[in-house]
N, C-alpha and C positions, 0 to 999 in steps of 0.2 A: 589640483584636485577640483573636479566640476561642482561647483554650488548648487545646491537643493532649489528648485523651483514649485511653488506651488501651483498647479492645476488645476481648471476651473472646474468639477464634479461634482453629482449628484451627492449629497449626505443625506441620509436615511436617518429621518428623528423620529423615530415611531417611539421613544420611550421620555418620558419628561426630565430625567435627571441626565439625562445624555443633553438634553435639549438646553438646559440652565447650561450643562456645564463647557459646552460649544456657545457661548453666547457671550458665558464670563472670559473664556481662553480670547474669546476676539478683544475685549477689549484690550488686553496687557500689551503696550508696547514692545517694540523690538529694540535691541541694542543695538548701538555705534560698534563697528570694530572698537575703536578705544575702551569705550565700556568694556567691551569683552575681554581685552586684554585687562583691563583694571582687576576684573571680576578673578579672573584664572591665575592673576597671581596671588590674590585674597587665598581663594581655593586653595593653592600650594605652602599657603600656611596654613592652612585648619579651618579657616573662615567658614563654619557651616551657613551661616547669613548669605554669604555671595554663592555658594553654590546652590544655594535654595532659588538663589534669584536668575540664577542664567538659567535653570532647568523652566521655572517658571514664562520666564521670554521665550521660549522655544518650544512649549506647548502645542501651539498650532501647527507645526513643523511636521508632528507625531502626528496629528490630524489626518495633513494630509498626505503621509507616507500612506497612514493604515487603510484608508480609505481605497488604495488601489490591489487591499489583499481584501476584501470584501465577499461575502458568497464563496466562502472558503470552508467552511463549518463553523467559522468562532463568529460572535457577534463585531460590531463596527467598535462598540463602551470596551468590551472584552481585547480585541485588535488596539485599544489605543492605549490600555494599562498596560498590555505587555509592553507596547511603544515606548511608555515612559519610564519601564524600567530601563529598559536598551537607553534610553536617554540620560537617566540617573548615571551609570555605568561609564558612560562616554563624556558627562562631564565633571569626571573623578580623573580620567586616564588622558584629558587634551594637554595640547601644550601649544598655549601659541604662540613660540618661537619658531613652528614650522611655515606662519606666512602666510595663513587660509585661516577660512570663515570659522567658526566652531561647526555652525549647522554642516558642513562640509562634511567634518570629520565624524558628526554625530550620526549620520545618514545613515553608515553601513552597520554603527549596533542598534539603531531602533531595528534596520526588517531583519537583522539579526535574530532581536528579542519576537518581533511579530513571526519569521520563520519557525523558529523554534518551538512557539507556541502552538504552532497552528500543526508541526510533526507529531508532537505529544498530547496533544488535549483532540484530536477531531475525528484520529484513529484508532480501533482495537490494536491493528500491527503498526509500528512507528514504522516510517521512512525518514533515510538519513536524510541531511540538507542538499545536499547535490543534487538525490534523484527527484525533491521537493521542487528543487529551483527549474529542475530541465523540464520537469510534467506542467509547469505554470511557465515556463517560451513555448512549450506547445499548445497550449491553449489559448494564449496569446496569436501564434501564430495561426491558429481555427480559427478563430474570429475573424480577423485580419481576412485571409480567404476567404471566408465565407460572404466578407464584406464587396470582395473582391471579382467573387464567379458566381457571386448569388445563387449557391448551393452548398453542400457538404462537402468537405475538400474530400481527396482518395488519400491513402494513406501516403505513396509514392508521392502526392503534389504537397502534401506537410513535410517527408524529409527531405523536399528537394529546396522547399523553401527555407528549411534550415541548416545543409547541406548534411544531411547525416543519413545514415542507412535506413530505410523503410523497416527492417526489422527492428532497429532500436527503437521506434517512434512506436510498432507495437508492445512491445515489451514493456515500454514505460506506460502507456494508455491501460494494461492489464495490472501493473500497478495499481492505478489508481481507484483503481474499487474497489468500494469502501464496504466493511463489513453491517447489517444488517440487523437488530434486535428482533427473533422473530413473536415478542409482545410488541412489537413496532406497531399500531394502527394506522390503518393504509387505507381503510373507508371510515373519515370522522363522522361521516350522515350516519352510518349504523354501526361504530364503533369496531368493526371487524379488524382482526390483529393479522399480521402474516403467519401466525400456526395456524390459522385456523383455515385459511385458504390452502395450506402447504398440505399437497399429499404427503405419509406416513413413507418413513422407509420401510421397505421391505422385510431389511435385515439393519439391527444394529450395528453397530460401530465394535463394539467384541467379537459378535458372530462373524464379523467380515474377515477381525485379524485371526481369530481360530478357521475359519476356514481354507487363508493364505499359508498358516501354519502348517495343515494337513496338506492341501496342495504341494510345497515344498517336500513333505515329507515321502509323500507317494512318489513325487518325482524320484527322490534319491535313493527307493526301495526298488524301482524299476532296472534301477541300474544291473543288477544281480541278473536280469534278463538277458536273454540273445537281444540281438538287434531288433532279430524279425519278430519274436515274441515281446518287445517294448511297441512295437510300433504296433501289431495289432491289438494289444489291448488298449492302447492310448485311442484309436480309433472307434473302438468298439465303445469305451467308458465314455467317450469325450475328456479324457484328459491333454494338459499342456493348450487348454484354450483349443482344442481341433472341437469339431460338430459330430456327435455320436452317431456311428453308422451301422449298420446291419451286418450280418455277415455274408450275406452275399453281393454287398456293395464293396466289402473289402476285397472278397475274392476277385470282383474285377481290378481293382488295385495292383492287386501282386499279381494278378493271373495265375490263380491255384482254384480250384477246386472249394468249393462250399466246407465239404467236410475234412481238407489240411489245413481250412481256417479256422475251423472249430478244433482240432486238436492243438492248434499253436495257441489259442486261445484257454483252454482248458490246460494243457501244459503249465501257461506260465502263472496262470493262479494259481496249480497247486505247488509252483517253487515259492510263489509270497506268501501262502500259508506255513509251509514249512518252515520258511527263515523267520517269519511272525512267533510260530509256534515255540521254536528255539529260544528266541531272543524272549518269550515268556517265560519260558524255563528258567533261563541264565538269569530273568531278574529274581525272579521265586527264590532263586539257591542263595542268594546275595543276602 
């Protein structure tokens, strides 16, 4: 198992209790493998003292794992409390009879716990771990390029550099936006919110599904038509998404005559009053 390296990076101390508490983590010593072994079979008795003290050595570790999920949504303080629960977790479950480091084994439940966190807390809609992990190698891999052709990569030169299909590399990029509060303020100089820049819908959100409702429903009334009396009134109405036409635009259609477009038209609405009319009856008698 590869050993955890620390990496030399930017840490963002914009808050003072972030600042103490990166300052006290430096000082604690690190342990000996022996220690470590000492410690973890303390642990595997009940020892709460020695497992307090390995999580404590290994602080810094969490550091600087969290640091490279940074500009994610969660803060850097917020990114390393989840770290250290992933860390609590992992030095419950080690065993070092396997032969390696602790920090080794401890690696994969800190961005475990930093994953996790950053699924559940940054989003309205959660995204599982997977498609988490693959949209943060691609963006990795945009940077990377970018560093690289000193421009925006195309989508085709991201999945080639990852070797995966251009369309998965869209798919997951449409993922990844994020939802929106529209009390968001989006001009802090004048405090302006996004409703208030947002044009009004047109139609609500009910009027749209009654509307789809009736649509379906007209479709399914038309059936009772001929052919030729569905399709000229679907023409004529703008039904089925067609663009409403005249009747002498349809006549050139079928090549009829103005006025067998007018009686095919007239026809077949008064068979949908009819079966309208009926089907009022038959509810009335009920």
């Amino acid at each position: 198992m590869r050993e955890l390296k620390i990496d030399c990076s930017i840490t963002v101390r914009d808050i003072e209790s972030l600042n103490i508490y990166l300052n006290e983590v430096g000082k604690i010593p690190l342990l000996t493998m022996e220690e470590e072994i000492l410690l973890t079979t303390k642990i595997r008795s009940g020892d709460q003292l020695a497992l307090d003290r390995l999580v404590r050595t290994n602080l810094r570790f969490v550091i600087s794992v969290a640091k490279k999920y940074q500009h994610r949504g969660l803060s850097l303080g917020d990114l390393i409390n989840e770290g250290n629960l992933g860390l609590i977790k992992a030095a419950s479950r080690f065993d070092d009879t396997k032969g390696f480091r602790f920090i080794s084994f401890a690696v994969w439940w800190i961005r475990q716990a930093i994953m996790l966190a950053i699924s559940q807390q940054t989003r309205v809609i959660r995204l599982p771990l997977n498609l988490i992990n693959s949209i943060s190698k691609i963006n990795i891999t945009i940077s990377s390029l970018e560093q690289r052709l000193e421009r925006r990569p195309t989508m085709d030169e991201i999945a080639g550099e990852m070797d995966v299909e251009p369309q998965k590399v869209t798919i997951y990029l449409e993922k990844v936006r994020k939802c929106m509060s529209l009390d968001e303020v989006i001009k802090p100089d004048f405090g302006s919110t996004l409703m208030e820049v947002t044009p009004a819908r047109e139609y609500s959100a009910d009027h749209l599904l009654i509307q789809d409702s009736d649509r379906i429903e007209a479709c399914q009334l038309l059936k009772i038509l001929s052919k030729r009396e569905e399709k000229v009134l679907s023409l004529f109405f703008g039904l089925k998404g067609m663009q409403p036409l005249s009747l002498d635009d349809i006549a050139l259609l079928f090549k009829l005559s103005r006025e067998r477009i007018r009686q095919l038209k007239d026809g077949g609405i008064k068979k949908l009053r009819l079966k309208l009319r009926s089907e009022k009856k038959f509810k009335e008698s009920i």
